[in-house]
LOTIKOL-151732 format. One record per residue (C-alpha): residue number from 1; x, y, z; residue in one letter. Coordinates in steps of 0.001 Angstrom, whole numbers. Last residue first. Layout:
- resi, c1, c2, c3, resn
- NUM, X, Y, Z, A .
...
This chain:
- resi, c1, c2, c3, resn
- 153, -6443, -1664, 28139, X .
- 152, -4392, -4852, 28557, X .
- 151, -2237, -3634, 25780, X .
- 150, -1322, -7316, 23900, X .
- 149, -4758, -8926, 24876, X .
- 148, -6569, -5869, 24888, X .
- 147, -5919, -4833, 21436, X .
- 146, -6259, -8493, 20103, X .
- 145, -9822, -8028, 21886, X .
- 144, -10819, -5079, 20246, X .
- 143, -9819, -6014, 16428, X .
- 142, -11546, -9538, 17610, X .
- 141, -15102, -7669, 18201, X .
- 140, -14525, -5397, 15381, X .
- 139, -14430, -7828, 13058, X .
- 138, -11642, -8268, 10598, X .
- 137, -12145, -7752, 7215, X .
- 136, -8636, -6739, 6316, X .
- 135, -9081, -3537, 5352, X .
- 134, -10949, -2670, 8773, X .
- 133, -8352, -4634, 10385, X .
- 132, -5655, -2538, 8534, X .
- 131, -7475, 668, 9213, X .
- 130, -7985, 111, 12880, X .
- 129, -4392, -829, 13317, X .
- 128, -3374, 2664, 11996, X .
- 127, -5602, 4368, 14397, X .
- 126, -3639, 2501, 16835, X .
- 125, -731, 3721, 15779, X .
- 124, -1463, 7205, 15356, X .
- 123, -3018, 6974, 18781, X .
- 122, 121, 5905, 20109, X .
- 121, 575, 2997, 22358, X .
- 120, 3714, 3157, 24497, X .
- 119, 5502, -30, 25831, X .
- 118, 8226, 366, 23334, X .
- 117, 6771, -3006, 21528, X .
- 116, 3632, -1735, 21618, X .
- 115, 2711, -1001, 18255, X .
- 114, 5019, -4211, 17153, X .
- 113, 2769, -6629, 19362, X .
- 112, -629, -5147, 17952, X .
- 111, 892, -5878, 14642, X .
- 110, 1736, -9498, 15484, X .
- 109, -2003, -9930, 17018, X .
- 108, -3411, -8730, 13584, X .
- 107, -892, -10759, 11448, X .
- 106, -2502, -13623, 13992, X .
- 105, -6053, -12362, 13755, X .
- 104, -5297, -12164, 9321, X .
- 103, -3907, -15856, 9570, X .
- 102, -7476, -16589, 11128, X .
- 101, -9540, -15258, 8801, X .
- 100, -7895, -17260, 6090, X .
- 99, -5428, -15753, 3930, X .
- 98, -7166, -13733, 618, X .
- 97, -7409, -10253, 2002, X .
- 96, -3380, -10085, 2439, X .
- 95, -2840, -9292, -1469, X .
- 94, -4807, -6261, -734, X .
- 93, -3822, -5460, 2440, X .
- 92, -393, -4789, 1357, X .
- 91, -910, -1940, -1300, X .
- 90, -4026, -976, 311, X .
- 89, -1807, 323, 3035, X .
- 88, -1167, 4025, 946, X .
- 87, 1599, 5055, -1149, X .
- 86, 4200, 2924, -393, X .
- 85, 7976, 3614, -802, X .
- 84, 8599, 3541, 3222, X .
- 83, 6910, 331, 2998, X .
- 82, 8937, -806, 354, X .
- 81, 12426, -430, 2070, X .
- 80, 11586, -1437, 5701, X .
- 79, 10411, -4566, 3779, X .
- 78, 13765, -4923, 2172, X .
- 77, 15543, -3944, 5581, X .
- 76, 13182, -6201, 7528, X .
- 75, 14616, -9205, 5160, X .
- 74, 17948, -8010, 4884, X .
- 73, 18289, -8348, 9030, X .
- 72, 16375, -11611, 8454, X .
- 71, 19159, -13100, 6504, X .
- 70, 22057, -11965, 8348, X .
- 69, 20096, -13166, 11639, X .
- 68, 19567, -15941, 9928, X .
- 67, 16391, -17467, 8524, X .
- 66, 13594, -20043, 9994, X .
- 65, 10474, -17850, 8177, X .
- 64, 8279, -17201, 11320, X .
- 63, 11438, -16898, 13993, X .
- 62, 13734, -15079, 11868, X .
- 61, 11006, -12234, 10469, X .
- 60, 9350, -12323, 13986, X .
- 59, 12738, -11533, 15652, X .
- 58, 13933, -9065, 12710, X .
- 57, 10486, -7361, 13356, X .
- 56, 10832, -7240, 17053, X .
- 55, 14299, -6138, 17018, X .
- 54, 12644, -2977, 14659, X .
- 53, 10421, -2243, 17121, X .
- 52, 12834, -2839, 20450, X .
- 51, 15511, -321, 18191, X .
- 50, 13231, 2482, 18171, X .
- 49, 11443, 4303, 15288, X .
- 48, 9536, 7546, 16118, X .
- 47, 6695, 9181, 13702, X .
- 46, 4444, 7064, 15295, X .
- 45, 3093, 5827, 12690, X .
- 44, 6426, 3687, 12435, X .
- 43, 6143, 893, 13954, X .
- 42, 2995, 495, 12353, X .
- 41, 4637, 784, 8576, X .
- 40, 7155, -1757, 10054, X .
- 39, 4631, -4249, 10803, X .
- 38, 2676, -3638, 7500, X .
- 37, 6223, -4032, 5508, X .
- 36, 6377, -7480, 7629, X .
- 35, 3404, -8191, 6560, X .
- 34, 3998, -7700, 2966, X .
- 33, 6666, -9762, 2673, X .
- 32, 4769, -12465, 3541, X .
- 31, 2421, -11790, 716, X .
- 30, 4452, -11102, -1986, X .
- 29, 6630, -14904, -960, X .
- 28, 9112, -14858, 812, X .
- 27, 12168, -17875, 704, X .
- 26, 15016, -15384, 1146, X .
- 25, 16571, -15901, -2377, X .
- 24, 12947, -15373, -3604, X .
- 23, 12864, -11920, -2281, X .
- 22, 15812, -10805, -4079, X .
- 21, 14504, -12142, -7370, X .
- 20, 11771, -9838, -7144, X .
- 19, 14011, -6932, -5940, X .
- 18, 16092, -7373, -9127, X .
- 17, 12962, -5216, -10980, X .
- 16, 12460, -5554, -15088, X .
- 15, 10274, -8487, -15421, X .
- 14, 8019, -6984, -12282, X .
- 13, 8350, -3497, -13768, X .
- 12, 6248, -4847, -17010, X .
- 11, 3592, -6553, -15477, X .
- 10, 3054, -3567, -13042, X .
- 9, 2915, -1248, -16275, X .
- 8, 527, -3653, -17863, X .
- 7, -1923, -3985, -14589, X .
- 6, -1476, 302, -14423, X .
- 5, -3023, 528, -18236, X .
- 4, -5587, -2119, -17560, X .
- 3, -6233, 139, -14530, X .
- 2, -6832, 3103, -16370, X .
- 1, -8964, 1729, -18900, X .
């Protein structure tokens, strides 16, 4: 009952928000979006931003969607946006379940990237990682070895 509640609420905020529309002006869909939140939510886990994690973001955002700078700078800003609204990571991992295993080892490998983009690994980080791959389906095996290839340890 509760959730057919929530489902109509969710319908109902979606007709009303601008930020929908917003996101189609950059090309995004939901789920695109929603790896770029997860990439910022990892960058910051450890409690410290810096400016070679959020570069990385606006690079990935420009480089996997062909925008701007301009247009990628709102892009990260909208994602940094929701993810700092989020409640938990099943808000993004949800919608993300349903790409192909291997688009979820390449948003893995891109999230690896973005936890050590300042060349420091934090546990809160990486125990952030470990709960996206878990959520994501993602073996164990592969959650391992996109950790070694971007870490080397």
């Amino acid at each position: 009952m509760f959730q057919l509640f929530k489902t109509l609420l969710d319908k109902v905020n979606d007709g009303l928000a601008p930020a929908a529309a917003g996101q189609n002006r950059y090309g995004l869909n939901d789920a695109e979006l929603a790896c770029v939140s997860l990439m910022l939510m990892v960058a910051h886990a450890d409690f410290a931003g810096s400016d070679a994690e959020l570069a990385l973001a606006q690079q990935y955002v420009k480089r996997e969607f062909s925008l701007t700078d301009a247009d990628a700078k709102a892009v990260v800003a909208l994602a940094e946006k929701q993810a700092t609204e989020a409640i938990s990571l099943h808000e993004f991992t949800a919608q993300l379940k349903q790409l192909s295993y291997d688009a979820r080892l390449t948003l893995l490998d891109s999230l690896w990237q973005q936890a050590y983009a300042d060349g420091v690994l934090d546990p809160n980080e990486e125990a952030m990682l470990r709960k996206i791959a878990d959520l994501l389906f993602i073996r164990h095996s592969d959650y391992i070895q996109a950790k070694l290839a971007v870490c080397g340890a």
